[in-house]
ZAMISE-783203 format. One line per field, with one value per residue (C-alpha): residue number from 0; residue in three letters; x, y negated, z. Coordinates in steps of 0.5 Angstrom, whole numbers. Last residue first. Example, Ala and Ser with C-alpha at 12.3 -4.5 7.8 and 13.67 -1.06 7.14 Angstrom:
<titis>
num	c(1_0)
residuo	c(SER_ALA)
px	c(27_25)
py	c(2_9)
pz	c(14_16)
</titis>
This chain:
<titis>
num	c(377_376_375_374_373_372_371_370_369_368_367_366_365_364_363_362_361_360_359_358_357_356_355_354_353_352_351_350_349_348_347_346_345_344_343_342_341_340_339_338_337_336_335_334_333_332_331_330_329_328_327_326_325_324_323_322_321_320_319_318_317_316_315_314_313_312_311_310_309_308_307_306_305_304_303_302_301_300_299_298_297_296_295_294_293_292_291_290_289_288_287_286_285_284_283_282_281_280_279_278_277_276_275_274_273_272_271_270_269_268_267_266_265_264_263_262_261_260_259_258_257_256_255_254_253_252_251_250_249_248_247_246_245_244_243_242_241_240_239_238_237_236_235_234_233_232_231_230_229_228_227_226_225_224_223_222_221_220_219_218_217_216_215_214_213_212_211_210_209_208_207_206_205_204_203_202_201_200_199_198_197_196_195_194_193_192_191_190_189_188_187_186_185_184_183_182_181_180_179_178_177_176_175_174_173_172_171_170_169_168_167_166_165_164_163_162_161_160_159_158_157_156_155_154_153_152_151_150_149_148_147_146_145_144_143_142_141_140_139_138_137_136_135_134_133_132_131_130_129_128_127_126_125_124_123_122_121_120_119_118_117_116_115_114_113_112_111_110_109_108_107_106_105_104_103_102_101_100_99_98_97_96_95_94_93_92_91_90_89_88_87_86_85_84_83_82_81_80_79_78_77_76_75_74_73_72_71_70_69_68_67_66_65_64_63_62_61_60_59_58_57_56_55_54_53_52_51_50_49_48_47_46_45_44_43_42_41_40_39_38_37_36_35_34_33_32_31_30_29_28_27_26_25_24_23_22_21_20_19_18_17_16_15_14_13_12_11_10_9_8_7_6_5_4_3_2_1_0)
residuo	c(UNK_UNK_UNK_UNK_UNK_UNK_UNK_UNK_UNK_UNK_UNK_UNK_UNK_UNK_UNK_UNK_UNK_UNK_UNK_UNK_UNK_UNK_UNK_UNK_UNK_UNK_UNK_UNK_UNK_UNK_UNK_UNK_UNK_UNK_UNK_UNK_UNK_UNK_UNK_UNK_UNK_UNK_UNK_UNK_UNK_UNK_UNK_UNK_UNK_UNK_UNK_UNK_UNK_UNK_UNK_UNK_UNK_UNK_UNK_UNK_UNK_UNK_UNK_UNK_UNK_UNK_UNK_UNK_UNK_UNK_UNK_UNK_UNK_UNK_UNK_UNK_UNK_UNK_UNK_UNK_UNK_UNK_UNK_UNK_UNK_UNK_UNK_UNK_UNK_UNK_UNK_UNK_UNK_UNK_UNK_UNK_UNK_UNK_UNK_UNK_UNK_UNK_UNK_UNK_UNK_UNK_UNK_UNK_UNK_UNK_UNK_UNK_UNK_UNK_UNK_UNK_UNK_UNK_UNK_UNK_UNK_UNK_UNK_UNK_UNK_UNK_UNK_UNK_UNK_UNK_UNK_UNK_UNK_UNK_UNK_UNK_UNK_UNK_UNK_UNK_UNK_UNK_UNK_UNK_UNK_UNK_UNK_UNK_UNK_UNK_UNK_UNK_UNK_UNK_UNK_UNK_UNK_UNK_UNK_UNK_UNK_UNK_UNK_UNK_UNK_UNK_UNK_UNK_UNK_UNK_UNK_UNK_UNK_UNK_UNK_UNK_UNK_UNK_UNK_UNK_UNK_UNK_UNK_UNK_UNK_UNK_UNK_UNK_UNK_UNK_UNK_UNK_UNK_UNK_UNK_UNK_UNK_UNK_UNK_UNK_UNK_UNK_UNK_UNK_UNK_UNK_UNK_UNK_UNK_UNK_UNK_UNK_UNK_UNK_UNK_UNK_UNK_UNK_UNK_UNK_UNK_UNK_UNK_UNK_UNK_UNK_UNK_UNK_UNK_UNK_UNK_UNK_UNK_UNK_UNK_UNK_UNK_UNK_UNK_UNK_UNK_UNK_UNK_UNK_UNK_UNK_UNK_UNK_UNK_UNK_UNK_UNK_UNK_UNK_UNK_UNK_UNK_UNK_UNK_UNK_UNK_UNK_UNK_UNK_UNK_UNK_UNK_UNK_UNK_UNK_UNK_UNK_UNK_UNK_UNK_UNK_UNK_UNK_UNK_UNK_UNK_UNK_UNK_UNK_UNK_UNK_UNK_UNK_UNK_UNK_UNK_UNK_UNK_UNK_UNK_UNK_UNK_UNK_UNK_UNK_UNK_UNK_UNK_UNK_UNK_UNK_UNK_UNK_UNK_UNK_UNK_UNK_UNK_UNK_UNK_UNK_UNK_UNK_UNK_UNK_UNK_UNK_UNK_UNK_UNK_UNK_UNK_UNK_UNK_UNK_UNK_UNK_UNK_UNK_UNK_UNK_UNK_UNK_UNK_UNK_UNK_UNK_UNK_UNK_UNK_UNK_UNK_UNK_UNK_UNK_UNK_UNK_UNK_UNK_UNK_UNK_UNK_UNK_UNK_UNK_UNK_UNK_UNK_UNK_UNK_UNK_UNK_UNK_UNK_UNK_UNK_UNK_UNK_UNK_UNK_UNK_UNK_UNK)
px	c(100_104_101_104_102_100_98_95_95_92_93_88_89_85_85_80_77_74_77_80_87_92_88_91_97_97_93_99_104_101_98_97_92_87_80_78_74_70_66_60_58_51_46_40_44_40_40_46_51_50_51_57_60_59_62_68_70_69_73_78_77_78_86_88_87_82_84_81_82_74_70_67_62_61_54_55_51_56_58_55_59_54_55_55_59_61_58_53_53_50_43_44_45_48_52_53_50_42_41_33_29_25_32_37_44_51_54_61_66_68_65_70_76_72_70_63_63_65_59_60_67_68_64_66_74_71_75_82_81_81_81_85_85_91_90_93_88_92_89_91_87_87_86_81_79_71_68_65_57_56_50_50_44_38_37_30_25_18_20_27_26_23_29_34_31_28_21_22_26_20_15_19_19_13_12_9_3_-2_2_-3_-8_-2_2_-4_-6_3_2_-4_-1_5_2_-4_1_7_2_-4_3_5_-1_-3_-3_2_2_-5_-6_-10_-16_-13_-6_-5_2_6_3_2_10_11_9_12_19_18_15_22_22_21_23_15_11_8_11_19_16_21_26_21_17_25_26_20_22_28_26_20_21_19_24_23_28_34_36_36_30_25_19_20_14_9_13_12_5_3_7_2_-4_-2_-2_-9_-12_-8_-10_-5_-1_6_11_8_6_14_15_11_13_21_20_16_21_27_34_33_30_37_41_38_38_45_48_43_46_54_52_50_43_41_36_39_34_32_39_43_50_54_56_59_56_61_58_51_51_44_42_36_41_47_44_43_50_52_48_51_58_56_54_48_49_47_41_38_30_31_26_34_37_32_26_30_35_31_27_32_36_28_27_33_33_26_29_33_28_23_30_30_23_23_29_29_32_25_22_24_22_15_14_17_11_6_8_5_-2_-3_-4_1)
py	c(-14_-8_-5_0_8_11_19_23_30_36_43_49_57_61_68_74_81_86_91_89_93_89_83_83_83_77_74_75_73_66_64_57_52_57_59_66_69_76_81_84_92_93_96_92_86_81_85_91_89_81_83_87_81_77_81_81_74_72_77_74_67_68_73_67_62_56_50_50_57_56_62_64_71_72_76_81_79_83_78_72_73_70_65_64_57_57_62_61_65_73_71_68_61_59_53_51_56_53_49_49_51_56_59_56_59_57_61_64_66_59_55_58_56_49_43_47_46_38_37_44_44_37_38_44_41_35_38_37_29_24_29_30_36_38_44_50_55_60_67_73_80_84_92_95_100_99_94_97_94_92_87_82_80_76_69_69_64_63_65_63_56_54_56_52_46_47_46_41_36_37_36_29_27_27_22_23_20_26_31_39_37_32_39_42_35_34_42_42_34_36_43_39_34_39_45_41_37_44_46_53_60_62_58_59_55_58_52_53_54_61_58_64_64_56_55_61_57_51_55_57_50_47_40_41_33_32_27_21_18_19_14_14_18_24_22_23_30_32_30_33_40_42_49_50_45_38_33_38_34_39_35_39_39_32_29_35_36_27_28_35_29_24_28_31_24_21_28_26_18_15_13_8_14_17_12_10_16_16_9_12_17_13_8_13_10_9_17_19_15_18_26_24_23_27_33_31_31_38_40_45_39_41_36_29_27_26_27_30_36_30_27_23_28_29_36_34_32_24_20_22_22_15_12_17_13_7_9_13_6_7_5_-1_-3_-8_-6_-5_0_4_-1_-6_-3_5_2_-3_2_8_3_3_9_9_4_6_14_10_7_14_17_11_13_20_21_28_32_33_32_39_43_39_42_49_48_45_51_57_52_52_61_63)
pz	c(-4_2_7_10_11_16_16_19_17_21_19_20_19_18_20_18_23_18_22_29_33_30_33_39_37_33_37_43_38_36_29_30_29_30_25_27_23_23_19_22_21_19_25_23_22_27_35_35_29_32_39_37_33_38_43_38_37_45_47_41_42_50_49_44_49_50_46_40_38_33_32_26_26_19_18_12_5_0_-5_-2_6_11_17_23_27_34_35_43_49_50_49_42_39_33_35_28_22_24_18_19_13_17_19_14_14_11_6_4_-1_-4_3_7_3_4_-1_0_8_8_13_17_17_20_25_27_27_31_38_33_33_28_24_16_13_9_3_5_9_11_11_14_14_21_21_24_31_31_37_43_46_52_51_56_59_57_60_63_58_62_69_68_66_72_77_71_70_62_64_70_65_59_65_67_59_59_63_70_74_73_77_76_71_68_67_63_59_56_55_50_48_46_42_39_35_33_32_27_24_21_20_22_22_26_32_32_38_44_48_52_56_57_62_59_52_52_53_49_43_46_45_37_37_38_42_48_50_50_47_50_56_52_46_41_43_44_37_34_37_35_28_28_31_28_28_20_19_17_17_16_9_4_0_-4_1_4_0_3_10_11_9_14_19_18_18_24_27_23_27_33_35_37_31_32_31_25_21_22_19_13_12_12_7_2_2_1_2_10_10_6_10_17_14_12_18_21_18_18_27_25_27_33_37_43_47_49_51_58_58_63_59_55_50_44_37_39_42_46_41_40_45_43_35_36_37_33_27_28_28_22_18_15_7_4_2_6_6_13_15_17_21_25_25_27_31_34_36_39_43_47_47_51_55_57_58_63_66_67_70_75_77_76_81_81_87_91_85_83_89_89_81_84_89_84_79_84_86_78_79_72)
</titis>
């Protein structure tokens, strides 16, 4: 793409972006980070991070950080449950050689020792499920962005950088798949980070990363796809409920409450969460169509189970939203294999009730919520 086109969108988007009032938040914002970092999780203090503390960190590293709105600002969506980074935060914390590795990472200039760094930080995390290092990169781009916005890009996906350097052409080419895990993180910010700096050398890389995913921009290098229109098979409707109680302090964190206590669930005895390239990627699993609330997989017979949550749209909504993914799944990740589905509701009404006597393979569970004071007494 000709650099005279981008400083043209580029001019248009600073026309309604305030870089140096952003550029400030985003130094508050790192700088919340830091403290959090040096004074909770380097802390040789044993206790366990409170989850207080972390959320207030996942809102500033993930878009769907538990307590952002649609008016939010985050690095990026990072794609990990908010149960995840609780637990990826507390194992760093409890594992020295973990969080000395890390912390080499974020103070290290120079990009070969930095790339070193973070291909030591995949060795030693080799065996740990803690969505810390994934082949995409996210956790430990999302943390450098917090850490140091100016730097180090809020595009956090290598899969996305990768078609970032295609579509710009960006030399010299980065074997993205060949190489390195730290050679790409480190050579794939710095090559786009220089490419825009050729163009507007003053600003952050934060300001780039905005730009980038702005919604003219970004349907030039990664257009929405359009809606797959494919019918569903007539079925019948299996019923379940789910008998033991859960407790929420809200009914909106029913997903994340699912996907942190996934094994002690009806769900989890006959279905599995998915990684991806050793990403938890189950939670707001993203397809062209929308994003599923949860997507998993039958461990008998290895179906993909679309699982939507009737919170509080409609039953008529649920459904659709139900079926289409099951259509876009059979159509573009299951090789043609029939999907099953579930829908997870407060109630079973009349109107889901008919509407699902025409679905095939199509489950329902039902959720309680149980508060409950009890008085104290010595």
């Amino acid at each position: 793409m000709q650099k005279e086109r981008i400083q043209q969108f580029f001019r248009s988007f600073l026309s309604h972006y305030d870089t140096e009032a952003k550029d400030g938040f985003w130094a508050k914002q790192s700088q919340v980070f830091k403290s959090f970092w040096t004074d909770k999780v380097l802390s040789r203090h044993h206790r366990e991070l409170a989850d207080a503390e972390v959320d207030q960190v996942v809102r500033i590293l993930d878009r769907n950080g538990k307590g952002n709105t649609k008016d939010s600002e985050a690095v990026a969506r990072a794609m990990i449950a908010q149960g995840a980074w609780r637990r990826m935060f507390n194992d760093i914390k409890a594992n020295k050689e973990l969080s000395e590795t890390i912390n080499a990472i974020f103070v290290e200039h120079d990009p070969d020792m930095r790339a070193k760094h973070i291909n030591k930080l995949y060795a030693i995390n080799a065996e740990r499920r803690n969505n810390l290092t994934g082949q995409s990169g996210n956790a430990i781009n999302a943390m450098l962005a917090a850490f140091d916005p100016i730097r180090n890009l809020s595009v956090i996906s290598l899969r996305d950088r990768r078609t970032l350097y295609e579509f710009f052409d960006i030399s010299p080419q980065l074997d993205f798949a060949g190489a390195d895990i730290g050679g790409l993180i480190v050579l794939s910010n710095k090559g786009i980070v220089d490419y825009f700096r050729a163009v507007a050398p003053q600003h952050s890389a934060r300001t780039f990363s905005v730009f980038l995913y702005s919604h003219e921009f970004k349907q030039l290098w990664k257009p929405d796809k359009g809606e797959d229109h494919d019918t569903v098979p007539e079925a019948h409707v299996a019923t379940t409920e789910v008998t033991d109680p859960a407790l929420f302090y809200m009914e909106s964190q029913l997903e994340d409450f699912l996907i942190e206590n996934w094994d002690k669930t009806e769900l989890g005895k006959k279905y599995a969460l998915i990684e991806e390239d050793g990403d938890l990627v189950s939670q707001q699993y993203r397809t062209s169509i929308g994003v599923i609330d949860i997507l998993a997989r039958d461990k008998r017979s290895g179906q993909y189970v679309v699982i939507e949550l009737k919170k509080s749209q409609t039953s008529d909504d649920t459904v659709g939203q139900l079926t289409r993914y099951m259509g876009w799944l059979e159509a573009h990740k299951s090789g043609g294999e029939l999907t099953k589905g579930i829908i997870i509701a407060g109630q079973y009404d009349e109107r889901l009730d008919y509407a699902l006597r025409k679905l095939k393979d199509v489950e329902v569970y039902l959720y309680q919520v149980d508060f409950k004071l009890k008085e104290f007494t010595k």
